[in-house]
C-alpha positions in Angstrom: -9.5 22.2 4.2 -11.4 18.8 4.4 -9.7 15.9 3.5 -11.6 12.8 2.2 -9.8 9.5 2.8 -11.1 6.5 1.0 -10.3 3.1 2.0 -10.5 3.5 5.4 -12.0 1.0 6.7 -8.9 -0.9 5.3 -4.9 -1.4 7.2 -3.5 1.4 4.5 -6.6 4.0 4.6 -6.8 4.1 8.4 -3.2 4.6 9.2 -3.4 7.4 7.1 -6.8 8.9 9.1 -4.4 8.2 12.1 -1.4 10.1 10.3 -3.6 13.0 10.0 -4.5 13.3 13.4 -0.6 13.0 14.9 0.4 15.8 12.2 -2.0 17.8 13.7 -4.8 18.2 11.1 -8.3 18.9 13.2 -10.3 15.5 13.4 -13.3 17.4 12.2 -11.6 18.1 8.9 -11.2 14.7 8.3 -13.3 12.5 6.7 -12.8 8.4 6.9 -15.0 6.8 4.2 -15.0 3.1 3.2 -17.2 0.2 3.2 -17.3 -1.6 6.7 -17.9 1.4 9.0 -18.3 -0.5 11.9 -14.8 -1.0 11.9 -13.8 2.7 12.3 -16.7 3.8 15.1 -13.6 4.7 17.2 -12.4 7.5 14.5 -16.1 8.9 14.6 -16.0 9.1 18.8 -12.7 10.9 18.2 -14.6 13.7 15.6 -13.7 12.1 12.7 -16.7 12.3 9.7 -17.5 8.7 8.7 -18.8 8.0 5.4 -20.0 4.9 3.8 -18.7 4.8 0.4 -18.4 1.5 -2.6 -16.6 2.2 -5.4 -18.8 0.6 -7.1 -21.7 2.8 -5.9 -21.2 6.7 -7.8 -24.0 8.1 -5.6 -21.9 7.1 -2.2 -19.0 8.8 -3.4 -20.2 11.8 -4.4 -22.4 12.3 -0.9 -19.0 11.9 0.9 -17.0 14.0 -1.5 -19.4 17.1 -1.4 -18.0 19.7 0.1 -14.1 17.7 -0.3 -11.2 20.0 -0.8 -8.8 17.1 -1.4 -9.4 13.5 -1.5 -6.8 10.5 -1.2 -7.9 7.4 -3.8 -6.6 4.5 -1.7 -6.5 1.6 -4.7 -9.1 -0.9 -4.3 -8.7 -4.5 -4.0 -10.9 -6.3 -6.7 -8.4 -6.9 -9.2 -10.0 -6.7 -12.8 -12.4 -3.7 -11.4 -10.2 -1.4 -10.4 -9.9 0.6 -13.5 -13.7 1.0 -13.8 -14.2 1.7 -9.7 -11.4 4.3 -9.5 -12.8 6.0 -12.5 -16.3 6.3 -10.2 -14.2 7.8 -7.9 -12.7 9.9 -10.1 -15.8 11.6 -11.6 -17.3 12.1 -8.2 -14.2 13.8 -7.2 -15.0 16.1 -10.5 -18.5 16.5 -9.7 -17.8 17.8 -6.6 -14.9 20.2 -7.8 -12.6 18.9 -5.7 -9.0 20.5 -5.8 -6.5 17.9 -5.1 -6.5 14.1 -5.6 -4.1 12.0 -4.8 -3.8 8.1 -5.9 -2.2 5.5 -4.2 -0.1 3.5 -7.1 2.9 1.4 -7.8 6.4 2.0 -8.2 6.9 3.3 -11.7 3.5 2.4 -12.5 4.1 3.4 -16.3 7.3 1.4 -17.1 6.9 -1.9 -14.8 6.6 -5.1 -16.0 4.5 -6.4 -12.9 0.6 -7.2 -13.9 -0.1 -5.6 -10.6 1.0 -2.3 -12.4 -1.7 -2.3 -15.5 -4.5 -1.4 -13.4 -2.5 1.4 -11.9 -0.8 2.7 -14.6 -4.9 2.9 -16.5 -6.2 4.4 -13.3 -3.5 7.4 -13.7 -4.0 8.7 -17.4 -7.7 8.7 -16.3 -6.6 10.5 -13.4 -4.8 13.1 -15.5 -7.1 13.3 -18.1 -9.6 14.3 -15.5 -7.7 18.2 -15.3 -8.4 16.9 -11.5 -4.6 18.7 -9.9 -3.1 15.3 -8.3 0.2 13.4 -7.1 0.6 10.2 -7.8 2.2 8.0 -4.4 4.1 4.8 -6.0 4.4 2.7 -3.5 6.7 -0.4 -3.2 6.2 -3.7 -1.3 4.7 -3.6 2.0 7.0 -5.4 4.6 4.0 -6.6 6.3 3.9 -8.9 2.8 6.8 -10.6 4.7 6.3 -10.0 8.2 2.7 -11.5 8.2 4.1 -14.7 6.7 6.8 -14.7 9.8 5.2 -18.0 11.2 4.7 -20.0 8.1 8.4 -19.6 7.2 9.8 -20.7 10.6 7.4 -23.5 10.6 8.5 -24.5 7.5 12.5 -23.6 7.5 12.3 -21.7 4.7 11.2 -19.1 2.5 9.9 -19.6 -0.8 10.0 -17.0 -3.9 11.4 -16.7 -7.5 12.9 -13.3 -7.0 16.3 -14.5 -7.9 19.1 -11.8 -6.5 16.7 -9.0 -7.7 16.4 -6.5 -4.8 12.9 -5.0 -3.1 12.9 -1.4 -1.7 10.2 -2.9 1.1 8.7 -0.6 3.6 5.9 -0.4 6.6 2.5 0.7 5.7 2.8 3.0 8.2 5.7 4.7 6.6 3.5 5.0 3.5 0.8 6.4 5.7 2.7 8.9 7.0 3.8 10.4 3.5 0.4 10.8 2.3 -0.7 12.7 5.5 2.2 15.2 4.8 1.1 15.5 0.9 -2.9 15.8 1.6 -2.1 18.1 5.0 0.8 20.3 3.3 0.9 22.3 0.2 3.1 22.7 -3.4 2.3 18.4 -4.2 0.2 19.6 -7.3 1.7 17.3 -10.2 4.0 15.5 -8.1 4.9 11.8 -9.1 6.7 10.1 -5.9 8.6 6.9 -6.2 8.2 5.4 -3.1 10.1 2.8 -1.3 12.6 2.1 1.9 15.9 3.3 2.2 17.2 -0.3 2.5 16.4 -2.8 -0.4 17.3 -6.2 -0.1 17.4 -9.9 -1.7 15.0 -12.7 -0.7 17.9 -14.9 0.4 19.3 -11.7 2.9 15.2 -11.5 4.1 15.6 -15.3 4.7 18.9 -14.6 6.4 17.6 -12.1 8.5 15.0 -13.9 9.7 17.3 -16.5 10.7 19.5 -14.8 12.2 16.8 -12.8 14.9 14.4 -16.0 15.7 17.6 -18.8 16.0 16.4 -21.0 13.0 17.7 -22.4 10.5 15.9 -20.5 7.4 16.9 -20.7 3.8 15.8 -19.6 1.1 14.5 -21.5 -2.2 14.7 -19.7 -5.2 11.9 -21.1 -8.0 10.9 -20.9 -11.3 8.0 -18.6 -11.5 5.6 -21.4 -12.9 6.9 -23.7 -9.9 6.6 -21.1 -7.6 3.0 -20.3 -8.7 2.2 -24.2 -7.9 4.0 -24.1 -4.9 1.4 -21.1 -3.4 -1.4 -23.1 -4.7 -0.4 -26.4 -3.0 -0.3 -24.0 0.1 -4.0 -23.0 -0.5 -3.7 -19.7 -2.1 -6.2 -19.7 -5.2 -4.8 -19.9 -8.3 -5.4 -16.4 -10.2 -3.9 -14.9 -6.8 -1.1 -17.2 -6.8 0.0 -16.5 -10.4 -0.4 -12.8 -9.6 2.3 -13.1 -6.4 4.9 -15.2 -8.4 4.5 -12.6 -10.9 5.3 -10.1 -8.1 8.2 -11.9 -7.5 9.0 -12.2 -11.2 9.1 -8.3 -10.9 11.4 -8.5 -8.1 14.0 -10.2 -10.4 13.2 -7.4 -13.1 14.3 -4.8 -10.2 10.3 -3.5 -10.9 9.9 -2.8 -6.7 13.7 -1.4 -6.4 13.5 2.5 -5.7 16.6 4.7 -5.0 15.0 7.8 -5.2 14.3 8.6 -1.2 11.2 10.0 -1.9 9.8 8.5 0.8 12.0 9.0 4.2 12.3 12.5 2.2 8.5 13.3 2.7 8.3 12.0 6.1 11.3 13.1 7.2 12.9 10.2 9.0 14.6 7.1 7.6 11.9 4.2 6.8 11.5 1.0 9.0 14.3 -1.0 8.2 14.0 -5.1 7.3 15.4 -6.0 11.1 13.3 -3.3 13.0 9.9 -5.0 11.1 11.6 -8.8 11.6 12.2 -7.6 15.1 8.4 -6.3 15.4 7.5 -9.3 13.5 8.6 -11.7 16.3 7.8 -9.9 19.4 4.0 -10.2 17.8 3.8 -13.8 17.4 5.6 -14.0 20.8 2.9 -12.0 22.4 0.4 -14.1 21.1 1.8 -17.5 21.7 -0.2 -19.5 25.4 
């Protein structure tokens, strides 16, 4: 059965093309669509179907849906257009009668507090208003959220948040690739709502701590005031609509809206999820590798 991957051309969407291919799913059923295809000619060499797609454009997404017997809605990234994009994808996927779709979300998308959730929660009641059959994957944070910012914090001695002792169930993107391989490759998903997050959670201060401990600096952390901590991203150059949007995040983190103790995830993929010291661990020997 083909499978339609959207996003692809993005870090999520393309470790799930990948996750396809190690699980065994033939490369000509799969089908990598996104924007900048140039960035996935490797997939195509390999017999993957490249398609150019835009949410934005319906015509795109219904010439690489034709023919689709499931398709996995990766979320987009222009916040304040999502609702109207995914809903593009959403008819195309109708149009072309296609008998699964599955939709990358947040964690509890219908009861968080986070504004990264309204968006999400909007694009599922369209999604089951559609009568498309679906599962909905609720992701938590991404590690890499932290990992990625592994230099800044070391530079600076400390890590800066407003997450109080609230608790994120964090994992790899890869370990959210991998469970929506196994529900667009396997069968009996139809319906399914999955609350997805590591098996570990953990505070800001024990991240800071962990840090610390692994790279031999002193790292602490500084718990702030949403507000201050919004001013504090923008004084490090992050714009200002994003910057409200992370302390928010962080607000949420307080709230317990990214805390998942459901195992949903290392359940589907059958194997505990990265923990916080394996991706520090990772996190290091990367910036080593890369330092003259």
């Amino acid at each position: 059965m083909s499978i339609v991957v959207t996003g692809a051309t993005g870090h999520l969407g393309r470790l799930v093309v990948e996750s396809l291919l190690a699980q065994g799913v033939p490369a000509a059923d799969i089908t990598a669509a996104g924007r900048r295809t140039d960035t996935i000619a490797d997939l195509a060499d390999r017999g993957v179907r490249v398609s150019p797609i835009d949410y934005a454009d319906p015509a795109s997404l219904r010439a690489a849906f034709a023919g689709a017997g499931k398709v996995l809605l990766v979320s987009g990234s222009e916040m304040g257009q999502r609702v109207a994009q995914h809903r593009n994808v959403i008819a195309a996927a109708r149009t072309a009668d296609v008998g699964f779709l599955a939709y990358t979300s947040i964690l509890r998308a219908d009861t968080s507090t986070l504004r990264l959730a309204e968006e999400h929660a909007a694009t599922e009641v369209a999604i089951r208003a559609s009568g498309l059959p679906y599962a909905f994957l609720r992701n938590s944070w991404y590690l890499e959220n932290y990992t990625e910012q592994l230099a800044t914090t070391m530079d600076n001695g400390a890590l800066l948040g407003a997450g109080g002792a609230g608790r994120v169930s964090a994992a790899t993107r890869a370990d959210y690739a991998a469970a929506a391989a196994v529900v667009l490759a396997g069968e009996g998903h139809d319906g399914a709502v999955y609350e997805l997050g590591g098996d570990g959670a953990f505070t800001l201060a024990e991240l800071a701590d962990e840090i610390a401990r692994q790279s031999g600096k002193d790292i602490v952390y500084r718990d702030l005031p949403v507000d201050d901590y919004a001013q504090a991203l923008i004084g490090f150059g992050v714009p200002g609509p994003f910057a409200e949007l992370l302390a928010d995040s962080d607000r949420g983190v307080a709230n317990g809206d990214l805390f998942a103790d459901t195992r949903d995830l290392s359940r589907l993929i059958g194997r505990p999820t990265t923990s916080l010291a394996e991706a520090i661990s990772a996190g290091l020997t990367r910036i080593q590798s890369l330092t003259p």
